[in-house]
DRENDORO-941057 format. One record per atom (N, C-alpha, C): residue in one letter; x, y, z. Coordinates in steps of 0.05 Angstrom, whole numbers, padded with zeros to 5 digits, always signed. Atoms other than C-alpha are relative to their C-alpha. Example, Ala and Ser with C-alpha at 12.3 -4.5 7.8 and 13.67 -1.06 7.14 Angstrom:
DRENDORO-941057
a+00018-00024+00000a+00246-00090+00156a+00018+00024+00000s-00016-00024-00001s+00273-00021+00143s-00015+00022+00014
***
This chain:
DRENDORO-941057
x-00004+00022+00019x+04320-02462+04478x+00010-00025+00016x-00009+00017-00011x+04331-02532+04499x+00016-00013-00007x-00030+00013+00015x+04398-02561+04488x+00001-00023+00009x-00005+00026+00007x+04402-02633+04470x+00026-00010-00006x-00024+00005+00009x+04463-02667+04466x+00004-00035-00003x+00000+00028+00012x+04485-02735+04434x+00003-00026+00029x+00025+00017+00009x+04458-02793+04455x-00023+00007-00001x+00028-00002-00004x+04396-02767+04469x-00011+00009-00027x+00000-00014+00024x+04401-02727+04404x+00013-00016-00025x-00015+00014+00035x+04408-02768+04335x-00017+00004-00012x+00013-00012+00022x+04388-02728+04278x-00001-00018-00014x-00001+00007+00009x+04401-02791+04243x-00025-00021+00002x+00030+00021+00003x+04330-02823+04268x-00008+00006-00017x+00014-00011+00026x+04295-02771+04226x+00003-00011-00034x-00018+00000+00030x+04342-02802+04160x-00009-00031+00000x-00011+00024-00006x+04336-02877+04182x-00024-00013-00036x+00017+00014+00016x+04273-02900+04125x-00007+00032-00019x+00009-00024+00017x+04251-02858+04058x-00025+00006+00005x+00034-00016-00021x+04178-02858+04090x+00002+00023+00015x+00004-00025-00020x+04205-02820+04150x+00009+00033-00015x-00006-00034+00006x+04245-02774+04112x-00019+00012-00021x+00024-00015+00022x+04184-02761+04057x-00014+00017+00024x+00012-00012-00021x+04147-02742+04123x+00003+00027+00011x-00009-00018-00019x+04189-02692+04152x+00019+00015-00023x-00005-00023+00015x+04217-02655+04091x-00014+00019-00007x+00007-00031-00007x+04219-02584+04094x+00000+00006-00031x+00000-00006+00030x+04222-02573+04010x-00020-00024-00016x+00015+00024+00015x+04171-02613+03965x-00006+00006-00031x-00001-00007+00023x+04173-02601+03890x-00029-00012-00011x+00028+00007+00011x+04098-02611+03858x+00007+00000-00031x+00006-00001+00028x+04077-02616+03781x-00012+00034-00002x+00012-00024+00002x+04039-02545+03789x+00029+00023+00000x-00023-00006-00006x+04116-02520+03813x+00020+00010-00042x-00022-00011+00025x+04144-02524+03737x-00020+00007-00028x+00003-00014+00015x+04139-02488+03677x+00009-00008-00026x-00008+00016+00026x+04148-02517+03603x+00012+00015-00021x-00015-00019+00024x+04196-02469+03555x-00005-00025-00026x-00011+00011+00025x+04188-02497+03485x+00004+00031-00024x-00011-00023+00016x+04206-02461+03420x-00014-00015-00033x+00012+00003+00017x+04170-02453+03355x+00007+00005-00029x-00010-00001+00028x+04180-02458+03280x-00021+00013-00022x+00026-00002+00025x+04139-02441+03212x-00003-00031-00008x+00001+00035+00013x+04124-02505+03174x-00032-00016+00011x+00026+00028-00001x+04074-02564+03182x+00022-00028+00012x-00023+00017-00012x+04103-02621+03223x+00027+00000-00009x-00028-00021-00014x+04164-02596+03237x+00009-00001+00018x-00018-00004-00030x+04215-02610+03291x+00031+00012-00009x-00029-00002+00001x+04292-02594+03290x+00018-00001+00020x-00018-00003-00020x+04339-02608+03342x+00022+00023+00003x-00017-00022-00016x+04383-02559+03383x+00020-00020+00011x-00007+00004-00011x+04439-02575+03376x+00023-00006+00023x-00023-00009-00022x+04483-02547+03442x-00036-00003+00025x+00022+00006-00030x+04406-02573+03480x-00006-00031-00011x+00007+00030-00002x+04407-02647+03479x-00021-00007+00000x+00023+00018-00009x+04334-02675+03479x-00016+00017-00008x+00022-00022-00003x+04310-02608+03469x-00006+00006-00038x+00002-00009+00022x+04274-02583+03404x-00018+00022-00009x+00010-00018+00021x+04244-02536+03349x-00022-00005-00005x+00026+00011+00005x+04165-02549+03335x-00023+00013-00021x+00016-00008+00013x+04128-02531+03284x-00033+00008+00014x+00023+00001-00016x+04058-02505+03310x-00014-00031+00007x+00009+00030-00007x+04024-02571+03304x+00011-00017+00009x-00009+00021-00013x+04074-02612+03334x+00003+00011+00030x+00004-00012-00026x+04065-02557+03388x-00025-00002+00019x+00035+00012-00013x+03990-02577+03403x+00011-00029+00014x+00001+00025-00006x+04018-02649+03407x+00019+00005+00033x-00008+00000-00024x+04069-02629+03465x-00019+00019+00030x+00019-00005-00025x+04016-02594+03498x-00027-00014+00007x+00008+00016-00008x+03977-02647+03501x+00014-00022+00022x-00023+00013-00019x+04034-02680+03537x+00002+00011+00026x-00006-00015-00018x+04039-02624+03580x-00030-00001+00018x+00021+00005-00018x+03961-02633+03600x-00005-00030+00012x+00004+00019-00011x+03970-02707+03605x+00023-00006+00030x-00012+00005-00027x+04018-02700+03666x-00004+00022+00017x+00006-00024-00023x+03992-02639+03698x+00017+00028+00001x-00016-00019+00004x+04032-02589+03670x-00019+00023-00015x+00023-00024+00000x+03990-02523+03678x+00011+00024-00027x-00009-00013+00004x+04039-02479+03645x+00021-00001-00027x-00026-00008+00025x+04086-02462+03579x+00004+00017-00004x-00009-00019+00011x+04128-02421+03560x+00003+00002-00032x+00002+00003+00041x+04127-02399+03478x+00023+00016-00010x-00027-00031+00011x+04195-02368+03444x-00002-00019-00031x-00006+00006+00028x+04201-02365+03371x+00030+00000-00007x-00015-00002+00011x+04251-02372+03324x-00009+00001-00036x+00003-00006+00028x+04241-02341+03260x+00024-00004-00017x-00008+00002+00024x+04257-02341+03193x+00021+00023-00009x-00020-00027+00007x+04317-02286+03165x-00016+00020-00006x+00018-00019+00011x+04274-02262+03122x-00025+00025+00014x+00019-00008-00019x+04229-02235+03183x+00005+00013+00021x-00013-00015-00020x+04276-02199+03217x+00014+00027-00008x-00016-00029+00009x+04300-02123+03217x+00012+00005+00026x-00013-00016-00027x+04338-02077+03256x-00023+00010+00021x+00018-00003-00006x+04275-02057+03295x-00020-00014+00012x+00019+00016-00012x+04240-02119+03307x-00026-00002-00007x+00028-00007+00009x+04181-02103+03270x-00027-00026-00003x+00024+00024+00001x+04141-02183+03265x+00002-00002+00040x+00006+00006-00022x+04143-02171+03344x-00022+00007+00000x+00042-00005-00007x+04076-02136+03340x-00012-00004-00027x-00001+00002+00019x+04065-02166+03275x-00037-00017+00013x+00021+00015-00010x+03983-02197+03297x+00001-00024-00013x-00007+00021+00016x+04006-02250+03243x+00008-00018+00000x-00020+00019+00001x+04062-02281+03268x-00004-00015+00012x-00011+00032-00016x+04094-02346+03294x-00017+00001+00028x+00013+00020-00032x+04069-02335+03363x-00022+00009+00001x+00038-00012-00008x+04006-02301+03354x-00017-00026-00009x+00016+00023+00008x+03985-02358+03308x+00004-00020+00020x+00003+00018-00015x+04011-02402+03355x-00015-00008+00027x+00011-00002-00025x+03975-02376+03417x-00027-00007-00010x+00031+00009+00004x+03907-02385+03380x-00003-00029-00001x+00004+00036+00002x+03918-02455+03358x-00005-00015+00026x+00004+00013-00029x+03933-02473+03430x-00028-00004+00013x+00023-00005-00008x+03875-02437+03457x-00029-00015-00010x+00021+00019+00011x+03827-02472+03410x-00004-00022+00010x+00003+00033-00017x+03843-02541+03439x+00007-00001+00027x-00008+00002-00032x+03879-02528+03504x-00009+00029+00013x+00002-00032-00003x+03839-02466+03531x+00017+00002+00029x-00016+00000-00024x+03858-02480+03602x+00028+00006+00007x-00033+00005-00002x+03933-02489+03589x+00015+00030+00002x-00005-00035-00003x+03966-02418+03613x+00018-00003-00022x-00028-00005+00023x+04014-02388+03556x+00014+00020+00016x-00011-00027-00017x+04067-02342+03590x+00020-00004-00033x-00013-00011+00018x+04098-02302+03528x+00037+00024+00001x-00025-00016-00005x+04166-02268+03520x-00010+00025-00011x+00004-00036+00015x+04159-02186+03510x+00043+00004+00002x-00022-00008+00008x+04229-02175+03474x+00000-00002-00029x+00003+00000+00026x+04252-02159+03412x+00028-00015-00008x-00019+00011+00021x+04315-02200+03398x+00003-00024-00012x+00002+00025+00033x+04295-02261+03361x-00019+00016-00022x+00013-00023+00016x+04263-02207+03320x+00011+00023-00008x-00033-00018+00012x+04326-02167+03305x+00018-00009-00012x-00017+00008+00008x+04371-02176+03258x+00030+00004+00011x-00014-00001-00016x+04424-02156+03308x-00002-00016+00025x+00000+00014-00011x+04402-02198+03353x-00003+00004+00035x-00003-00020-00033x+04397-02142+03413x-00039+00001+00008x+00028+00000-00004x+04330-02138+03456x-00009+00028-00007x+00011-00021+00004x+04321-02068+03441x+00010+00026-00039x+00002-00011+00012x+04325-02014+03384x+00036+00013+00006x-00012-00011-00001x+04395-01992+03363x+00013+00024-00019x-00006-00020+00017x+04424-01928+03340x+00026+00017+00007x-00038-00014-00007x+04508-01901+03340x+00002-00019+00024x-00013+00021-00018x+04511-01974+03375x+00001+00009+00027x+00013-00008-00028x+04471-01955+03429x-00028-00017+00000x+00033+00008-00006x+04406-01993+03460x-00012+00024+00011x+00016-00027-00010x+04356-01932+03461x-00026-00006+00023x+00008+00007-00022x+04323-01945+03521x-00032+00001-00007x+00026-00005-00004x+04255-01905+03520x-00009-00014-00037x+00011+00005+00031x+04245-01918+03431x-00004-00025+00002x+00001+00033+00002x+04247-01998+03454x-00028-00009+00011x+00014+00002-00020x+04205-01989+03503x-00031+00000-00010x+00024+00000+00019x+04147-01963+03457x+00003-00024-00014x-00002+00025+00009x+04161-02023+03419x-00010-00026+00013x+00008+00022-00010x+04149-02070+03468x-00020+00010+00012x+00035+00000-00009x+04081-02037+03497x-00010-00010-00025x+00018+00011+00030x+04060-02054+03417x+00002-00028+00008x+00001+00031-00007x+04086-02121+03429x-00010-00019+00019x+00021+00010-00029x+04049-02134+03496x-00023+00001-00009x+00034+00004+00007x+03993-02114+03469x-00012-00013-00027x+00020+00024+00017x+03984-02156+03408x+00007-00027+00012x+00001+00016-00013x+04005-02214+03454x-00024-00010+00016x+00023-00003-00029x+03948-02197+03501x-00021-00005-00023x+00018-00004+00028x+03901-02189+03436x-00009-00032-00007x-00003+00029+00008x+03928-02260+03412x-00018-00027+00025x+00008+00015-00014x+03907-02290+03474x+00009-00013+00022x-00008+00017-00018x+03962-02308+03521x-00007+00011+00032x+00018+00002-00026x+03953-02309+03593x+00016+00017+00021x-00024-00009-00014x+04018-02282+03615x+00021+00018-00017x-00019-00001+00016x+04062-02233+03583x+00030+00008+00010x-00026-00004-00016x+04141-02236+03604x+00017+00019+00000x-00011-00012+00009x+04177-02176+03591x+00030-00010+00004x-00025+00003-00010x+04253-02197+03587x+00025+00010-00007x-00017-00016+00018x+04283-02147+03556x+00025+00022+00010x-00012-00016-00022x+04307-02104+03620x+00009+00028-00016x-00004-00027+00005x+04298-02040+03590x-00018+00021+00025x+00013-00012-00026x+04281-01989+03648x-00031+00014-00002x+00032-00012+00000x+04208-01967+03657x-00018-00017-00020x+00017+00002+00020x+04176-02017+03605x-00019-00015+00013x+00026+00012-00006x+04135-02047+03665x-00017+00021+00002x+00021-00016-00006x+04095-01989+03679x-00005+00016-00023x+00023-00004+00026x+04084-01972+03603x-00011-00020-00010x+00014+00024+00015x+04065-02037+03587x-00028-00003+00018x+00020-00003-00018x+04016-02034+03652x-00025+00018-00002x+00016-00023+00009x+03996-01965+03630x-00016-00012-00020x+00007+00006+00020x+03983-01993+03564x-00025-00023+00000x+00022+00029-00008x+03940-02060+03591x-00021+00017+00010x+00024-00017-00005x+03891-02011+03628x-00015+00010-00016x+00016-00005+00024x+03876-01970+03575x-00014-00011-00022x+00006+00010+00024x+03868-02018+03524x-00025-00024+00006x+00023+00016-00010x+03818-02061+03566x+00013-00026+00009x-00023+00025-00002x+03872-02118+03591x-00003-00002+00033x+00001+00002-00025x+03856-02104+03664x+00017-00024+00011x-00011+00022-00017x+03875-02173+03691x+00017-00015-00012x-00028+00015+00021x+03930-02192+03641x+00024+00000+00035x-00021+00001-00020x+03988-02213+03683x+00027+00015-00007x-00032-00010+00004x+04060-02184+03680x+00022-00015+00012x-00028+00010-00013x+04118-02232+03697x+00021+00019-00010x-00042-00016+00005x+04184-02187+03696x+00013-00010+00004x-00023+00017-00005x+04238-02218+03686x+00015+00028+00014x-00013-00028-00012x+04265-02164+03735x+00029-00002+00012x-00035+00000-00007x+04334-02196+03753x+00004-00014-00013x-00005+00014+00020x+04355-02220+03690x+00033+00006-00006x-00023-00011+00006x+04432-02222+03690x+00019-00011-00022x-00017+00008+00021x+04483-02217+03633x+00018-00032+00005x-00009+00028-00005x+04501-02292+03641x+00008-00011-00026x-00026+00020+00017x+04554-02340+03605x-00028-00019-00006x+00008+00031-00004x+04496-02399+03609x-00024+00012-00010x+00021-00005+00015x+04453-02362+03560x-00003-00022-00030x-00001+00009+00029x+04487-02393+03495x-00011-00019-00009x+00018+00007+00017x+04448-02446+03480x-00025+00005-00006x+00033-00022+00011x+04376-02403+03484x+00005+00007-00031x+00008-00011+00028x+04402-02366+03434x+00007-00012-00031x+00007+00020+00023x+04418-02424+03387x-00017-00012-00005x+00032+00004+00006x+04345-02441+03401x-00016+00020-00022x+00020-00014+00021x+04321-02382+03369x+00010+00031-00013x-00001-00010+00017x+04368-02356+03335x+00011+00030+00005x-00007-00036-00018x+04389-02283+03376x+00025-00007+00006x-00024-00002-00010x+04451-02257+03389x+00027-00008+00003x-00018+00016+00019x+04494-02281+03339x+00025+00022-00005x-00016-00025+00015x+04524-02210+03319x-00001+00023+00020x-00001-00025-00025x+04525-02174+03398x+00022+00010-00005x-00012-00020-00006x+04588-02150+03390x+00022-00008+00036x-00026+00009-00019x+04644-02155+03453x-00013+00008+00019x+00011-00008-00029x+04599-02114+03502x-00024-00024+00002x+00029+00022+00007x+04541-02168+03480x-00026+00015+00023x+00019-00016-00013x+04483-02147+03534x+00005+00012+00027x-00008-00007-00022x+04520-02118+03593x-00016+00026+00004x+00016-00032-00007x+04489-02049+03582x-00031-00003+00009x+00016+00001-00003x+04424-02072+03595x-00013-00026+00017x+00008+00023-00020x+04423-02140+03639x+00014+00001+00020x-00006-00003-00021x+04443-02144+03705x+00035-00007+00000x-00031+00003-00009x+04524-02143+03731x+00009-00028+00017x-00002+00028-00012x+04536-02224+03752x+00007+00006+00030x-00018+00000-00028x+04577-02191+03817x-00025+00019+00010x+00024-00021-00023x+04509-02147+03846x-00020-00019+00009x+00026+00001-00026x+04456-02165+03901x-00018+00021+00001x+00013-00024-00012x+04437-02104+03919x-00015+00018-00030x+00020-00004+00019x+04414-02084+03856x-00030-00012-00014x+00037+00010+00001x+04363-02133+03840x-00017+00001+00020x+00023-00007-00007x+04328-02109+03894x-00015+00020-00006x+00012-00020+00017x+04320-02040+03863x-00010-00009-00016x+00005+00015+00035x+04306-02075+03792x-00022-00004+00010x+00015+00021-00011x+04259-02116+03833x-00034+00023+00010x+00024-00028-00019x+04217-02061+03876x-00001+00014-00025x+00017-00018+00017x+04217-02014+03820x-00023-00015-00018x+00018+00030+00018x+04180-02075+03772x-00026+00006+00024x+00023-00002-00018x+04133-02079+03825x-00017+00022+00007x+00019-00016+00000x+04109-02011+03835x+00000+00019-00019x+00011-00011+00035x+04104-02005+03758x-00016-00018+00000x+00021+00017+00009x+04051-02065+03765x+00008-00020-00010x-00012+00029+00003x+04090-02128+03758x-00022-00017+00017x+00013+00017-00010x+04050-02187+03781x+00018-00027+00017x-00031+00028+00000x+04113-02238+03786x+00018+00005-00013x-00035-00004+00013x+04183-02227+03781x+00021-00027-00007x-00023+00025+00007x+04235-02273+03757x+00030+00004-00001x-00022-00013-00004x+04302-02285+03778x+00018-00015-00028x-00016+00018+00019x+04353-02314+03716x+00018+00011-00008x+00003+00032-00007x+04388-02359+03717x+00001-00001+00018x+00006+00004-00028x+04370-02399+03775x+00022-00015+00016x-00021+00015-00016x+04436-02443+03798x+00022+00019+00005x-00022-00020-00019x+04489-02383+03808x-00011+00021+00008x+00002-00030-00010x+04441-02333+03827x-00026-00018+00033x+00013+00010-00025x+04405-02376+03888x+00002+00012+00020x-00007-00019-00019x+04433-02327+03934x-00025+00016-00003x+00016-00031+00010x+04385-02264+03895x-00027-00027+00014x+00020+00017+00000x+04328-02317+03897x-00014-00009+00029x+00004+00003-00030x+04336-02328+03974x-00013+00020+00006x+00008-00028-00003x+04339-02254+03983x-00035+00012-00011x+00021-00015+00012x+04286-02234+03939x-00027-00012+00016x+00026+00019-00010x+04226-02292+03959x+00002+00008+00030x+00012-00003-00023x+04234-02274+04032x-00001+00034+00013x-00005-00026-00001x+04239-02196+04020x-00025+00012-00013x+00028-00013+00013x+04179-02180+03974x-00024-00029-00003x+00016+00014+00005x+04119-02211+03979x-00024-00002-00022x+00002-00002+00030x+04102-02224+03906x+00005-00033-00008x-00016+00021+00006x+04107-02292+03871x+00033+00007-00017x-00029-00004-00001x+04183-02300+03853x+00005-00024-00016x-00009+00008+00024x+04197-02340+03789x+00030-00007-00004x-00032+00006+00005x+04266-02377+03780x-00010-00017-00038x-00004+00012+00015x+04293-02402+03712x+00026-00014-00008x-00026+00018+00007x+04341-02463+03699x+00000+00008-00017x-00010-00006+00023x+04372-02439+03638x+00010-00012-00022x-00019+00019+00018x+04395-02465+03576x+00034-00015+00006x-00034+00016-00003x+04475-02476+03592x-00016-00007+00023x+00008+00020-00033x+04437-02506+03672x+00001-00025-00016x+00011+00032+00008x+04407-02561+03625x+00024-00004-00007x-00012+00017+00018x+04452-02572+03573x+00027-00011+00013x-00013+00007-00017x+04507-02574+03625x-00010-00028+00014x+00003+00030-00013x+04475-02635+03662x-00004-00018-00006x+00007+00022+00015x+04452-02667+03605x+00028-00014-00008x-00024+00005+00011x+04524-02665+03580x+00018-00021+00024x-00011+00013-00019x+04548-02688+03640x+00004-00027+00014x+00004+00013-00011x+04509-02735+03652x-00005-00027-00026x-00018+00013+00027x+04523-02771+03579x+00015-00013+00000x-00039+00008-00005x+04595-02776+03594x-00004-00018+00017x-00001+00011-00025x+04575-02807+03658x+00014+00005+00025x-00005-00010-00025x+04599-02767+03701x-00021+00003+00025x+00035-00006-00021x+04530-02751+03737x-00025-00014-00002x+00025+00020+00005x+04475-02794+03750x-00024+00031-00018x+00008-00026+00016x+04425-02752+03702x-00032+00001+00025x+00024+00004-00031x+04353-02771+03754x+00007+00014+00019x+00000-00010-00020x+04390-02752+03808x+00009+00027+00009x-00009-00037+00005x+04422-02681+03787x-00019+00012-00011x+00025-00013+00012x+04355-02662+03752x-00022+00000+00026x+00022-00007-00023x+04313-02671+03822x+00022+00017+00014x-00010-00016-00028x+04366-02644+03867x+00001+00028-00010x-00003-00029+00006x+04376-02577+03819x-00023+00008+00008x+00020-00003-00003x+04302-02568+03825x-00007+00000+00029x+00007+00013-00021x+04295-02588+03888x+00010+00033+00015x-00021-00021-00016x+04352-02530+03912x-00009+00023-00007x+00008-00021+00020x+04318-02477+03861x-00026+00009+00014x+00017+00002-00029x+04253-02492+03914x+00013+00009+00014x-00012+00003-00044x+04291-02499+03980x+00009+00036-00008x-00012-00018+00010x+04321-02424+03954x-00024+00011+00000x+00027-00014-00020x+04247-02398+03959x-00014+00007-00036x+00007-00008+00029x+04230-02396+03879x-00034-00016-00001x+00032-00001-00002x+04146-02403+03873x+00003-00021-00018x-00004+00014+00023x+04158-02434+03804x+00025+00002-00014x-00030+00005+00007x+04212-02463+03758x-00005-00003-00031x+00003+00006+00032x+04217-02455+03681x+00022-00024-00008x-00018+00007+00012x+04256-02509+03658x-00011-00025-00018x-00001+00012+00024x+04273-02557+03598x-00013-00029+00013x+00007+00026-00023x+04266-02618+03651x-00038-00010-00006x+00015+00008-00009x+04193-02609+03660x-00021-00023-00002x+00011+00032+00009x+04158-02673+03622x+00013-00013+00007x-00022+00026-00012x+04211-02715+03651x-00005+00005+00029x+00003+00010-00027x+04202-02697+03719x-00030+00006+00011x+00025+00006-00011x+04122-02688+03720x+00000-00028-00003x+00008+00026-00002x+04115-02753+03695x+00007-00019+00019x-00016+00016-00018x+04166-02780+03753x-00022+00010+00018x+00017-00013-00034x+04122-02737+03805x-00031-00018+00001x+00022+00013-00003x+04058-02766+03774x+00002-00026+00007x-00011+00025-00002x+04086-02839+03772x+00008-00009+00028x-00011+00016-00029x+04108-02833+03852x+00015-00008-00001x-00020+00011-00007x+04178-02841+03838x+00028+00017-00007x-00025-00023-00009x+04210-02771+03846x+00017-00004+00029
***
């Protein structure tokens, strides 16, 4: 190695103009890079605000065509679809998850009709579809592991049926990638994708999701510890991780993506697999809030989170951000 030492050495040439340093950065955030979560309603134009998500909202299908028109006019390949149903449409069981009827099945066709191109990546869980509000099936206040599990191969597979492109399992019940895998073979799904949310950990910076749509109102004091990852493990989401994978995972996902950047390091340069991060509801609503008050420029904490969620080795980034900062990337003035 050749050792340089100051004068000869000023790291501070590389920094001197934003040309040079566009040049010679090692992280570059694209429009193909992010991922569009919205969230869906019944009704006919139809929005509702969320409100513990600032900016963020509720969409009736048709006002869901109109943001994915948005989403094709800045190059945004990708959405994510979560419902939020109606009371009336929810049991202990989850039963309008494989309902071919529902909120997101209708909504995946509509899409498809006008935006065929536009990928749908779908959630496979059942707790906006519980009236408990738990991802899986409970009984003597227990999540029954394998009874959920059947549940959500039904629910993958009228997803797949419906039309989406991607289905997410994020339910972290053990083995439901390689019956949902099982289940895609048989049923003629061959090239369906599988994102696992395969390190999905019991996190504080869930709560405003589930005032999006409505889950996990009535968890209870253990809320999902028995079944999402332990905030203080490493070494487990690599098991989580590898087993997903040789059940037929296609892409794993780590969430959330700002206190778990460590797993996210680890993981992206340990399996070679794409590797899925997601800013999270409390990520946003935290910077939006923040940046309100005026504490935080809001531009410049919305590229640098993103930016670090990259540099951290994440393929793609689901977050609320993403029409605000394609249109900055298309515009040439990220």
């Amino acid at each position: 190695m050749i050792k340089r030492q100051f004068p000869s050495t000023r790291l501070r040439r590389l920094r001197r103009t934003e040309s040079i340093r566009s040049v010679i950065s090692e992280t570059n955030l694209l429009i193909s890079d992010l991922i569009w979560p919205l969230f869906v309603i019944e009704g006919k134009n139809q929005k509702q605000p969320i409100k513990s998500m600032p900016g963020v909202e509720r969409y009736s299908i048709d006002k869901i065509l109109q943001k994915c028109e948005i989403a094709s006019l800045h190059g945004i390949s990708m959405i994510a679809l979560f419902p939020k149903l109606e009371e009336d449409k929810k049991d202990r069981f989850g039963s309008d998850a494989y309902n071919s009827n529902n909120l997101i099945c209708r909504c995946i066709r509509e899409i498809k009709k006008y935006f065929p191109e536009l990928i749908i990546i779908c959630d496979v869980a059942l707790d906006p579809y519980t009236d408990h509000g738990h991802d899986g099936i409970i009984e003597n206040d227990i999540i029954l592991n394998d009874k959920t599990n059947d549940s959500l191969v039904k629910q993958a597979l009228t997803l797949a049926t419906a039309g989406c492109d991607i289905v997410a399992p994020s339910d972290m019940m053990d083995g439901r990638i390689g019956k949902i895998r099982t289940a895609f073979e048989n049923n003629g799904f061959v090239d369906m994708i599988i994102l696992s949310y395969a390190a999905k950990y019991a996190s504080a910076f869930y709560g405003p999701f589930r005032d999006a749509v409505g889950a996990g109102l009535l968890l209870g004091s253990k809320g999902k510890t028995t079944y999402q990852m332990d905030p203080r493990n490493s070494l487990e989401a690599i098991s989580e991780i590898s087993l997903d994978i040789n059940e037929g995972a296609d892409i794993i996902m780590i969430k959330p993506a700002m206190p778990y950047l460590d797993i996210v390091s680890q993981i992206s340069k340990k399996f070679q697999i794409p590797c899925f991060a997601y800013q999270v509801s409390g990520e946003y609503s935290m910077l939006v809030a923040a940046s309100k008050n005026g504490w935080l420029s809001e531009d410049d904490v919305i590229k640098e989170s993103l930016i670090g969620i990259k540099r951290a080795g994440a393929t793609a980034i689901f977050t609320y951000f993403a029409p605000k900062i394609a249109k900055s990337l298309k515009d040439g003035i990220f």
